[in-house]
C-alpha positions in Angstrom: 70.3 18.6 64.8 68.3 18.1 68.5 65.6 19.8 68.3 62.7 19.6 70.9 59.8 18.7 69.2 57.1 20.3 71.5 58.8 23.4 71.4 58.5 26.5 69.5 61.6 27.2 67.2 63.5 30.5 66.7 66.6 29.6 66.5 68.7 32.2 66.9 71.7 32.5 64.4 74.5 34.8 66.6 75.4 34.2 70.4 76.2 30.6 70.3 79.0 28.4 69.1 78.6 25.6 66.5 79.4 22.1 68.0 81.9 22.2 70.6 79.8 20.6 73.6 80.2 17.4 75.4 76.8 15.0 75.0 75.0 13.4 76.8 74.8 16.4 78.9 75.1 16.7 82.4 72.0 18.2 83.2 69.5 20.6 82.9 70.0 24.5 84.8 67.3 26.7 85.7 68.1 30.4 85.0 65.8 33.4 85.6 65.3 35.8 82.7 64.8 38.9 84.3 62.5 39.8 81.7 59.6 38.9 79.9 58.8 36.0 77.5 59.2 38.0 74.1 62.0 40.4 75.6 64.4 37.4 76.6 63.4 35.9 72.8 64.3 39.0 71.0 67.4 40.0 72.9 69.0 36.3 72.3 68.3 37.2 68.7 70.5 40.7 69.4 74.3 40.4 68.8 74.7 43.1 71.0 73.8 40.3 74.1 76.3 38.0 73.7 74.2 35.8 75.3 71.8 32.8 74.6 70.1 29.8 76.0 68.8 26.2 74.8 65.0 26.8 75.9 62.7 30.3 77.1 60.0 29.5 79.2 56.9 31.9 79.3 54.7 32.1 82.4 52.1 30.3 80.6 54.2 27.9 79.8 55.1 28.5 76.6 58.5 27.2 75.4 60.9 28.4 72.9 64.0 26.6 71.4 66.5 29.0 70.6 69.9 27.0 70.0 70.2 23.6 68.6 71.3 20.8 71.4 74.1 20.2 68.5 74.8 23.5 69.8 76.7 25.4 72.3 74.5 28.1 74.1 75.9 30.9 75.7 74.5 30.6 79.0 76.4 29.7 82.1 80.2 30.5 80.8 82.5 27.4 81.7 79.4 25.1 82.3 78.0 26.2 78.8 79.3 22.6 77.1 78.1 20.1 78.7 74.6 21.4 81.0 71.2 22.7 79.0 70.3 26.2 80.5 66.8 26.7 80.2 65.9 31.0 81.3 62.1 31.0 82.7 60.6 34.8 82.4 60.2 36.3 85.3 62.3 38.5 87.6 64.1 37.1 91.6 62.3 37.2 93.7 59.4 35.4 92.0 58.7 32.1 91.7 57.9 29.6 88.5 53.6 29.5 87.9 52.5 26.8 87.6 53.0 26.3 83.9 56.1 27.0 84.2 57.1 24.2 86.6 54.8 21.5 84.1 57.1 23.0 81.5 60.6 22.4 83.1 59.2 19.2 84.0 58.5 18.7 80.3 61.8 19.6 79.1 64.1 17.4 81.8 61.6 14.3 80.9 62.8 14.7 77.5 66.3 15.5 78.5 66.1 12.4 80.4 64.5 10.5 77.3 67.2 11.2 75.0 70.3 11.2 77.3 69.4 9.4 80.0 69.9 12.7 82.0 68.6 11.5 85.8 65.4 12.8 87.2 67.1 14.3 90.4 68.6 17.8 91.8 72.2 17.8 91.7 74.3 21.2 93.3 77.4 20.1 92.3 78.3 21.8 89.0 81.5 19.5 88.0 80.2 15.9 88.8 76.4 15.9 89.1 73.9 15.2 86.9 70.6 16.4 86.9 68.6 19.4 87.6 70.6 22.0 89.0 70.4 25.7 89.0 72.9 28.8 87.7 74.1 29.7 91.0 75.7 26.0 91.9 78.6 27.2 89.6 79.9 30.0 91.4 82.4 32.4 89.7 83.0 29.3 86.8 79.4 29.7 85.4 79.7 33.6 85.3 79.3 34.3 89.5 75.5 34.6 89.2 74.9 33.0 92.8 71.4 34.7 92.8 70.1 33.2 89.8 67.2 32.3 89.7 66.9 32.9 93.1 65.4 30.9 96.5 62.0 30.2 95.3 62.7 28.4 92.1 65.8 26.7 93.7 63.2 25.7 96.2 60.7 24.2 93.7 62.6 21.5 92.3 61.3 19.0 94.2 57.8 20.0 92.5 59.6 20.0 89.0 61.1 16.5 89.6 58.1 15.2 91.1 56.0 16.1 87.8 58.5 15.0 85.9 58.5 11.5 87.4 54.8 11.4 86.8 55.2 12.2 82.9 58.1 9.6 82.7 56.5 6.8 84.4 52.8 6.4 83.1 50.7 4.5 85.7 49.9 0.8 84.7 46.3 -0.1 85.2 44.2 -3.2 84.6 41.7 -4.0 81.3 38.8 -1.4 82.0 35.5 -3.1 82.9 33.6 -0.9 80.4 34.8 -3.0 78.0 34.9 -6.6 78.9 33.7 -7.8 75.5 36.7 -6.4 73.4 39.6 -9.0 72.6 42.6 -5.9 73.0 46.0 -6.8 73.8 48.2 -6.1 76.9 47.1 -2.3 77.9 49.6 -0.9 80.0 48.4 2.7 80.5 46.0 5.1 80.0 44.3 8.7 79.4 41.1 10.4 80.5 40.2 12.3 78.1 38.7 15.0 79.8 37.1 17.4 77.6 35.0 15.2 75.3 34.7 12.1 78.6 35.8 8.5 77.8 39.3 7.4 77.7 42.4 6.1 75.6 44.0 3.0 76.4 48.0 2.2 75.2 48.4 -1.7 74.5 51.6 -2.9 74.7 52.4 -2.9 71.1 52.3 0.5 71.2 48.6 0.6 69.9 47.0 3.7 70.9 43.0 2.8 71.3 39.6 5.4 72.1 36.9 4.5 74.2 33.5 5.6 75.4 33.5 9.6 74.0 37.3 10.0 73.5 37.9 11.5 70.3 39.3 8.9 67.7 40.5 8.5 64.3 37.9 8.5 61.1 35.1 7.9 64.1 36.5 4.4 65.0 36.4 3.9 68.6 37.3 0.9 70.1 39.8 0.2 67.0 43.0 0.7 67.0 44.5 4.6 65.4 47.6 4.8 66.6 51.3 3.2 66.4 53.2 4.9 69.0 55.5 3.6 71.3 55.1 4.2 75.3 52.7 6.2 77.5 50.0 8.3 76.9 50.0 12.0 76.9 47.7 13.8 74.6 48.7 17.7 73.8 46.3 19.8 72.1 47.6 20.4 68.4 48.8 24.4 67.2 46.6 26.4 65.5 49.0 25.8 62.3 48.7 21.7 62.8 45.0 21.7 63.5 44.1 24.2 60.1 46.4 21.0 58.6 43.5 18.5 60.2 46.0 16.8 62.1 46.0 15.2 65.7 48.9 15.5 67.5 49.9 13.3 70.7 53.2 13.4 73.1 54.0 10.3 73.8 56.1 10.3 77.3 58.5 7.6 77.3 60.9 9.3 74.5 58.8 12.5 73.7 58.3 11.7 70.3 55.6 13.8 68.3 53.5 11.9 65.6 51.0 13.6 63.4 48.5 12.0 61.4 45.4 13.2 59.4 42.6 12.7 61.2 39.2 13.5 61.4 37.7 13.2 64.8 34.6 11.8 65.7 
């Protein structure tokens, strides 16, 4: 299985075919719902649709997994084996919030992170790779040339811009608030910005808290961490944090690691 591990699963059992896709994947293609976040969910789940899609994107940025990567998704006809269609809520003429675009750009860098799928716009359906969009495939994908219409075609350059970002954490030098500490190589690092202070990522992959930045068992300064690259905190689910875990993205590969915690 490929599952997304920052997304919500519902994977739906009817409208898709077991296997029978080519991988790595070409790309990534951004579809329009027309319809709502739950709607688009529940009618994937209805036989009736004869249609389904890797990823639903709400326009708070939620995401929802609803076929397995493993997976063929019944999305854009003869492009359906070897892209990942990802529907966004919403109805043409409208654009993607806000959340929306952090949430494609979430789901490419992850794309990217486990088959090397390039951070670029391609609109060639049969050789490029990238992020492209439904229309680019003419009467092959289905004849949809509207979807998902001007505005989101036009806001790829935002999407891969973000995306960028989360792939590529900023290197930065030892802090100077800490000049005493012995710490290894740090080669990125996060603001925590609800609680102050920071995190720091040594090159080991050693994940460390600093100042007021929550941290493991109240140890700041020490090590709580093994991860591998970058630095990308997400807030745990309600689920995970009744389980007294803390949860962290980490950027590079998009691997989720949960440990019990208690923070300080």
């Amino acid at each position: 299985m490929t599952i997304a591990p920052f997304a919500t699963q519902a994977l739906t059992p009817v409208n898709h075919d077991v296997g029978g896709v080519t991988r790595p994947p070409q790309g990534m293609v951004l579809h329009i719902a027309q319809g709502t976040y739950q709607g688009t969910i529940g009618w994937e789940h209805n036989p009736a649709a004869q249609v389904s899609s890797y990823f639903v994107v709400g326009p708070e940025g939620q995401i929802t997994q609803l076929v397995d990567l493993a997976n063929k998704a019944w999305t854009e006809s003869n492009g359906n084996d070897h892209w990942i269609g990802v529907e966004f809520a919403g109805f043409v003429p409208q654009a993607l919030t806000p959340a929306q675009v952090e949430a494609a750009a979430q789901i490419l860098v992850w794309l990217h992170a486990v088959y090397l799928v390039p951070i670029q716009a391609t609109d060639d359906p049969v050789n490029g790779h990238g992020l492209g969009w439904h229309g680019m495939g003419g009467a092959s994908w289905g004849g949809h040339f509207g979807c998902p219409g001007p505005a989101i075609v036009a806001q790829r350059p935002q999407i891969l811009a973000r995306a960028l970002a989360l792939a590529n954490p900023k290197d930065i030098v030892m802090p100077q608030y800490a000049p005493a500490l012995n710490l290894e190589p740090i080669v990125s690092s996060l603001d925590d910005r609800h609680n102050g202070g920071s995190w720091l990522l040594a090159a080991s992959g050693a994940i460390y808290a600093f100042g007021t930045a929550r941290g493991v068992r109240g140890s700041n300064g020490k090590a709580y961490f093994a991860g591998k690259k970058g630095a990308r905190l997400e807030s745990p689910t309600a689920a995970e944090a009744a389980a007294g875990k803390l949860l962290a993205i980490i950027t590079s590969d998009t691997s989720r690691y949960a440990l019990p915690t208690t923070l300080a």
